[in-house]
C-alpha positions in Angstrom: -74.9 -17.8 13.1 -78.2 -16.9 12.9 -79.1 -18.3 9.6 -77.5 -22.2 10.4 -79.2 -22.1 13.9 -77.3 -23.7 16.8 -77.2 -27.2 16.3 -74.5 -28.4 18.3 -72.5 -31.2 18.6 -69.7 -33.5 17.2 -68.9 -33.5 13.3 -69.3 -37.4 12.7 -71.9 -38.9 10.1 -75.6 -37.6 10.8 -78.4 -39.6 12.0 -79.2 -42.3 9.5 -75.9 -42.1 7.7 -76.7 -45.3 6.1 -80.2 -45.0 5.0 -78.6 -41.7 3.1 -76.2 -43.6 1.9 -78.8 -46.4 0.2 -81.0 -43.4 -1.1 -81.3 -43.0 -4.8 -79.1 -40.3 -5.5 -80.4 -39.4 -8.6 -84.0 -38.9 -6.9 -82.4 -36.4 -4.5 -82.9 -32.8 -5.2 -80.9 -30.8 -7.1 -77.9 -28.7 -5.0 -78.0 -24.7 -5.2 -75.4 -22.8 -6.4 -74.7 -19.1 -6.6 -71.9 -17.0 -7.6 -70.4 -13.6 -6.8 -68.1 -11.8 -8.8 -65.5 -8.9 -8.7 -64.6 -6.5 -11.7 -62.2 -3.9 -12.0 -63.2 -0.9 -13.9 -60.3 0.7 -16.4 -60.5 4.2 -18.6 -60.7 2.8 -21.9 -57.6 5.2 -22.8 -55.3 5.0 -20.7 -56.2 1.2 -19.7 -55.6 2.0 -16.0 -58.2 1.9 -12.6 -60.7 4.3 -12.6 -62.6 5.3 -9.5 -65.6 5.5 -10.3 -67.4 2.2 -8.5 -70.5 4.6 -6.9 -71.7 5.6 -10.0 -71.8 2.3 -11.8 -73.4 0.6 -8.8 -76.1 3.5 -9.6 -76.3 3.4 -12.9 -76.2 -0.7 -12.9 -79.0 -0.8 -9.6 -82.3 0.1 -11.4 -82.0 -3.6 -13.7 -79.6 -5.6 -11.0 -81.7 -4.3 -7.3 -79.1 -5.7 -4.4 -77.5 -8.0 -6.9 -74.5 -5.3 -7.7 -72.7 -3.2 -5.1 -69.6 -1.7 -4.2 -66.7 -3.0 -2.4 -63.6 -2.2 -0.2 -62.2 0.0 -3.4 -63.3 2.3 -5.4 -62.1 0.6 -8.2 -64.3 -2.7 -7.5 -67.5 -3.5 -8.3 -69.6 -6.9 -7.1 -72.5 -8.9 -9.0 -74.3 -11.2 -7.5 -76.3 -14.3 -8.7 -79.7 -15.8 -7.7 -79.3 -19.4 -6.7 -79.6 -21.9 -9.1 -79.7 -25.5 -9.8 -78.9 -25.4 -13.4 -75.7 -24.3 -14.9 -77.3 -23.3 -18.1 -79.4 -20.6 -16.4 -76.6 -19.5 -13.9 -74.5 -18.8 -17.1 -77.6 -16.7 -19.0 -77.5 -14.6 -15.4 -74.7 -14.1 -15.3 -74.0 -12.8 -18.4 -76.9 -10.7 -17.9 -75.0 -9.4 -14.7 -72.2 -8.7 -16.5 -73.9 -7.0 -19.1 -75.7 -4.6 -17.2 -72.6 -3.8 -15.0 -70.6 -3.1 -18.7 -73.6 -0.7 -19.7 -73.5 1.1 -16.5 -69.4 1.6 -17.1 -70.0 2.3 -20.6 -72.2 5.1 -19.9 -69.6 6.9 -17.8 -66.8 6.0 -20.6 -65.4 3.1 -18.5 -65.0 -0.5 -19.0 -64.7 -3.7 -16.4 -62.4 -5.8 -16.6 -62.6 -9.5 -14.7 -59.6 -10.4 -13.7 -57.8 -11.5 -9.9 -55.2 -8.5 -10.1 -54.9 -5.2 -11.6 -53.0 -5.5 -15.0 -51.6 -2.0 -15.1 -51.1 1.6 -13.1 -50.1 1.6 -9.4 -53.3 0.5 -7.0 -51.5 0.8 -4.0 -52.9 2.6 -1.8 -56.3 2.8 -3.5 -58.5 5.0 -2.8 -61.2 3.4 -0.3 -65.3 3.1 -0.3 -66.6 5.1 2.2 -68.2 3.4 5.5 -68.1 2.9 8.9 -66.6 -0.8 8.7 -64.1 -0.1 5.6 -62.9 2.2 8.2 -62.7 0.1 10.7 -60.6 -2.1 8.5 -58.3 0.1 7.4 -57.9 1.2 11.2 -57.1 -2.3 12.2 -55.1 -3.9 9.6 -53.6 -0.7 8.1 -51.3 -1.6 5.1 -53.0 -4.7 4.3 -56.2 -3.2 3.2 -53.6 -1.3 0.8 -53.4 -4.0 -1.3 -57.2 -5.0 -2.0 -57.9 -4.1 -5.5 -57.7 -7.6 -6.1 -60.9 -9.7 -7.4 -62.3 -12.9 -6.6 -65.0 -15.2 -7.6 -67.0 -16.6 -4.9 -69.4 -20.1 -5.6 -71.9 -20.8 -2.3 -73.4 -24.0 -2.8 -77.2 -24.6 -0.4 -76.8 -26.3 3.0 -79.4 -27.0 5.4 -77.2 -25.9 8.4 -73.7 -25.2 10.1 -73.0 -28.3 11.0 -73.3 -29.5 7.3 -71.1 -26.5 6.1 -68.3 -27.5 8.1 -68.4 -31.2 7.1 -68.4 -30.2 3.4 -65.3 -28.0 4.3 -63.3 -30.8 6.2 -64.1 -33.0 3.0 -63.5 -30.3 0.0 -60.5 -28.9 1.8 -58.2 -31.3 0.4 -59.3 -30.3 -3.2 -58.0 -26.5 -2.8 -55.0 -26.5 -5.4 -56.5 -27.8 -7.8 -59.4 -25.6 -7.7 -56.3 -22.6 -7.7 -54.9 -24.3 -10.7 -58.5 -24.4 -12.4 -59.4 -20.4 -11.9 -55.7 -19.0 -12.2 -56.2 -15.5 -13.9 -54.0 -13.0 -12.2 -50.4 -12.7 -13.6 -50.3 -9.6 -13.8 -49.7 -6.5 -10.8 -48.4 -2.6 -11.9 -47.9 -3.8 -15.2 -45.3 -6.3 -14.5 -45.4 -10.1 -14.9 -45.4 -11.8 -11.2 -44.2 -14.8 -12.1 -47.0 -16.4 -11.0 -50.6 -17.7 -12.2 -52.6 -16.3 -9.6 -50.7 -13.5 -7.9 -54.0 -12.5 -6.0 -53.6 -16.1 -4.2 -50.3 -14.8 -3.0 -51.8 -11.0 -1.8 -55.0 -12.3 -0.1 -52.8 -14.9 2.0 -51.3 -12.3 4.0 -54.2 -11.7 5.9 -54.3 -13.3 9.2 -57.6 -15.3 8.7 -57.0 -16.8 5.4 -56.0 -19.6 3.2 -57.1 -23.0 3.7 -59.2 -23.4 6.6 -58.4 -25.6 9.8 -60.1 -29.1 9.8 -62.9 -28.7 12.0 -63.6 -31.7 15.1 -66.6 -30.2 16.0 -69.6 -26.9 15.5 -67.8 -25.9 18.9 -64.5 -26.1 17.5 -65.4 -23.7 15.3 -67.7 -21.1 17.7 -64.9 -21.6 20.2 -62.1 -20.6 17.3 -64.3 -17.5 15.6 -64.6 -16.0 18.8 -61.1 -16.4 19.8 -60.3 -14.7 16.3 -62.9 -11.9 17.0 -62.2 -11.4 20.6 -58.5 -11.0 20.0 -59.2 -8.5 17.4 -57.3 -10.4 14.4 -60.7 -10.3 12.3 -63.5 -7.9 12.6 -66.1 -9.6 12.8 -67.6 -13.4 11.5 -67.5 -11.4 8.1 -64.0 -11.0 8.4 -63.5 -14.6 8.4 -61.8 -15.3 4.9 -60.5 -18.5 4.6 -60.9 -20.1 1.3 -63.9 -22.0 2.4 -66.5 -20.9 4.7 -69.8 -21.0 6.0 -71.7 -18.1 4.9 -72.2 -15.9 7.4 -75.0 -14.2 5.9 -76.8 -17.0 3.7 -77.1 -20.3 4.5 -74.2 -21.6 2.3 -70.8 -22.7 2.2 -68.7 -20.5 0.4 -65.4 -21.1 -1.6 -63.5 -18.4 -1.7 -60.1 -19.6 -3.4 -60.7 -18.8 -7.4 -59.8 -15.4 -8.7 -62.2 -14.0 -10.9 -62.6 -15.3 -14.2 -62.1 -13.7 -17.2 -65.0 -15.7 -19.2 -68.3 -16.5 -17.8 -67.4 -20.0 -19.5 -64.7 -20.3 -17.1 -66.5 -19.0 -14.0 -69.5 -21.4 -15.3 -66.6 -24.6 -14.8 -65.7 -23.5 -11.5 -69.6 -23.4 -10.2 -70.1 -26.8 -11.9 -66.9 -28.3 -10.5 -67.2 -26.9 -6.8 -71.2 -27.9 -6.6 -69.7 -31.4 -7.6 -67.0 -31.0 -4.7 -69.9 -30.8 -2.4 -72.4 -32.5 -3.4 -69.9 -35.4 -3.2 -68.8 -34.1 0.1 -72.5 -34.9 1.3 -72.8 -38.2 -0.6 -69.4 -39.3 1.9 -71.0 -37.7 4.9 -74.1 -39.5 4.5 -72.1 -42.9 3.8 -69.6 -42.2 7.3 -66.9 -41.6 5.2 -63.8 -40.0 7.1 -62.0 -37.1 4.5 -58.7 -36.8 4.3 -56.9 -34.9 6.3 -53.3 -33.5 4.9 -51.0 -31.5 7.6 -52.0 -27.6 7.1 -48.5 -27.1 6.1 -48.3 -29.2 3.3 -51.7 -27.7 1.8 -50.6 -24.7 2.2 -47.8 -25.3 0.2 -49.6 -27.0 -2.3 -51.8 -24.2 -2.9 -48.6 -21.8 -3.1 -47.6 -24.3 -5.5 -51.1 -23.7 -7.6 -50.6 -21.0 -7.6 -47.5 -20.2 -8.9 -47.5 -22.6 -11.2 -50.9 -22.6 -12.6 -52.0 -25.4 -15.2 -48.7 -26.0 -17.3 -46.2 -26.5 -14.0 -46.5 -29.3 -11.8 -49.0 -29.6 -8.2 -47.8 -31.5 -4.9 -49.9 -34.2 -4.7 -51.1 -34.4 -0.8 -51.4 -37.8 -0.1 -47.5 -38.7 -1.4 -46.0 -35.3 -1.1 -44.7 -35.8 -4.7 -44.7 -33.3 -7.7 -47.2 -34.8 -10.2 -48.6 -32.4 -13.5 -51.1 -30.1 -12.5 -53.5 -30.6 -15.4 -53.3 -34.9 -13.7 -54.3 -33.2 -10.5 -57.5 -31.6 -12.5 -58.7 -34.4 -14.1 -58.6 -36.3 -11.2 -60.9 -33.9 -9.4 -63.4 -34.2 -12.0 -63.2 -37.7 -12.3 -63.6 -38.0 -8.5 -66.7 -35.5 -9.3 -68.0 -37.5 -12.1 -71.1 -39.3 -10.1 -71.9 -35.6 -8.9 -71.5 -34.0 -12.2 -74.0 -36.5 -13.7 -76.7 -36.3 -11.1 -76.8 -32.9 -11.6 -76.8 -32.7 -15.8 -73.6 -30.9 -15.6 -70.6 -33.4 -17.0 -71.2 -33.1 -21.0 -71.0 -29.0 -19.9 -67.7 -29.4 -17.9 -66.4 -31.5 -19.8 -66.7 -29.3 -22.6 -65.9 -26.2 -20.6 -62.5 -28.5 -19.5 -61.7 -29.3 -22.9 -61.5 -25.8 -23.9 -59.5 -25.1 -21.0 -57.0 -27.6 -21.7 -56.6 -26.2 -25.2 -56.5 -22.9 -24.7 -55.0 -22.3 -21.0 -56.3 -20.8 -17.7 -57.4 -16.8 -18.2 -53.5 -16.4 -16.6 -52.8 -18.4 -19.7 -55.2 -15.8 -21.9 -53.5 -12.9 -20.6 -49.9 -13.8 -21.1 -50.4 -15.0 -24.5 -52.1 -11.7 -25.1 -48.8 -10.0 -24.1 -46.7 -11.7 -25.9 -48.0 -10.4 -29.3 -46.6 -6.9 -29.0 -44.5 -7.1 -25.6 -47.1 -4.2 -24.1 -49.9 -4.6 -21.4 -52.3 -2.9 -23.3 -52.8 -5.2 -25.1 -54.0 -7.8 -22.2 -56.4 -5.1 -20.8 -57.8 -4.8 -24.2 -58.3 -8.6 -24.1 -59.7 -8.7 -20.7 -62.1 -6.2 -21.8 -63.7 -8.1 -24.4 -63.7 -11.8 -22.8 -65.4 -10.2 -19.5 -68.2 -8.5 -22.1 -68.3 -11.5 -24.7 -71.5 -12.2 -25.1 -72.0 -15.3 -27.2 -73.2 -18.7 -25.3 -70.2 -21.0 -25.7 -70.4 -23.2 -22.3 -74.2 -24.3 -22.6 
């Protein structure tokens, strides 16, 4: 990976683990974070897809530059975010983002719409961006490319290398389902309640690279297991890798990939403060030699199906005794394990807040279900997607 380098070797503490770990945290600089987001863009009549992506990324290009672009569908649309090290300027961007994305739709008669699945008409099989490697996909994994008008929101958080990237992995890993219980927002699919709080959890995980990633041992652990995946043609390429967290293969980040988009850039604001915590913390134990936990891939993959399902009202498997404990428990312990992170950085009296509201109001699954259940029609939660995705007032900072 050419932007890590190819610093080899075993995944233990660094050199000098334990003069990092005496070092004034609060003196150390402040950890990057960027987001990408998905939107769906709907006829304002008819509420369904429209697609109509190319245009928009036109019309949206001459204010956004590379920061907005297609994606697989032709019903998707991506913005992109600088890095930042304050939350309270990542938020003003990204409303900007999704402000100039809205005006682009607007002038074509469209909307977007931020939200992890589809809430009504029938997006299977879409119909595809053009492109060599879309086509290559869709070659390869046929059916399963079907189902992709689904939308995500991506946090990468700045490390200095590979190596670094997988130990914040191995020690954020554990930490998945509750980050799927924090951005659940995808009820919803062909107008029909799923059942679930994050339906797109449940579509994504069908891909043969995805989910929770394996703990890695090693930087050749991981070379050695990407190439096996590449060689034996079950991803395309080191792009194609999508587990729920990753190093970056084009930035040097580590990505988490496990939230669906947010309906409010409030709650995607919470997720980038909470998962810049997760690592930052993750560094602060790598420096001190601190070992993560390491639960069985099965039972984290169940917890997350759990997350998913469920959302913030059911109940979440707690790894470490295997027991059913209340999701929203699950949350707060997260953040109070992020707390030292969340004040180094500025960011608790923010999150807090943005949690607070959370708890009160519900995850955007939550949103969208009580905004069905005032009429019985899912109208009526398009319509309310549609105006949290373009709210524009500053409520988070």
């Amino acid at each position: 990976m050419g932007n890590f380098g190819d610093m080899a070797g075993n995944l233990g503490p660094p050199p000098a683990a334990h003069d990092a770990a005496r070092t004034d945290h609060r003196r150390a600089p402040a950890v990057t974070v960027g987001v990408e987001e998905e939107y769906l863009l709907v006829d304002p009549v008819s509420r369904k897809l429209s697609p109509s992506a190319d245009k928009v990324v036109a019309g949206a290009c001459g204010e956004l530059g590379d920061r907005v672009s297609t994606e697989i569908t032709r019903y998707q649309v991506e913005g992109r975010t600088d890095p930042h090290t304050d939350l309270a300027a990542l938020a003003r961007q990204l409303r900007a983002t999704r402000g100039s994305i809205a005006r682009a739709a607007g002038r074509l008669g469209l909307h977007i719409v931020s939200s992890g699945t589809p809430v009504l008409g029938h997006p299977v099989p879409p119909p595809f961006t053009g492109g060599p490697r879309y086509a290559e996909s869709l070659a390869q994994f046929r059916a399963l490319d079907h189902e992709q008008s689904t939308c995500a929101c991506h946090i990468h958080v700045g490390v200095p290398d590979l190596p670094t990237a997988l130990r914040v992995s191995n020690h954020v890993r554990p930490w998945l389902p509750a980050l799927v219980t924090l951005a659940a927002n995808s009820p919803f699919w062909g107008g029909q309640d799923t059942g679930y709080a994050s339906w797109r959890t449940l579509v994504w995980g069908r891909w043969p690279v995805s989910g929770p990633p394996p703990f890695f041992e090693s930087q050749s652990h991981f070379e050695d297991l990407v190439g096996d995946l590449i060689a034996t043609g079950t991803t395309l390429d080191r792009g194609g890798v999508y587990w729920d967290i990753r190093p970056s293969h084009h930035v040097p980040t580590v990505e988490v990939r496990v939230a669906d988009a947010a309906s409010t850039v409030d709650d995607t604001v919470l997720l980038a403060g909470v998962v810049r915590a997760l690592a930052d913390t993750a560094l602060q134990e790598t420096a001190a030699g601190r070992t993560p936990p390491r639960p069985e891939p099965e039972i984290l993959r169940a917890a997350c199906w759990r997350a998913a399902r469920d959302g913030l009202g059911g109940a979440g498997i707690d790894l470490a005794t295997r027991r059913l404990v209340p999701a929203a428990a699950q949350v707060d312990r997260l953040l109070d394990r992020t707390r030292p992170a969340l004040e180094r950085h500025g960011d608790l009296p923010l999150v807090s807040a943005a949690w607070a509201r959370l708890r009160a109001h519900g995850t955007g699954a939550d949103r969208q279900r009580a905004a069905f259940r005032r009429h019985g029609n899912p109208v009526d939660v398009v319509d309310h997607l549609i105006a949290s995705t373009a709210r524009a007032e500053d409520t988070a900072v």
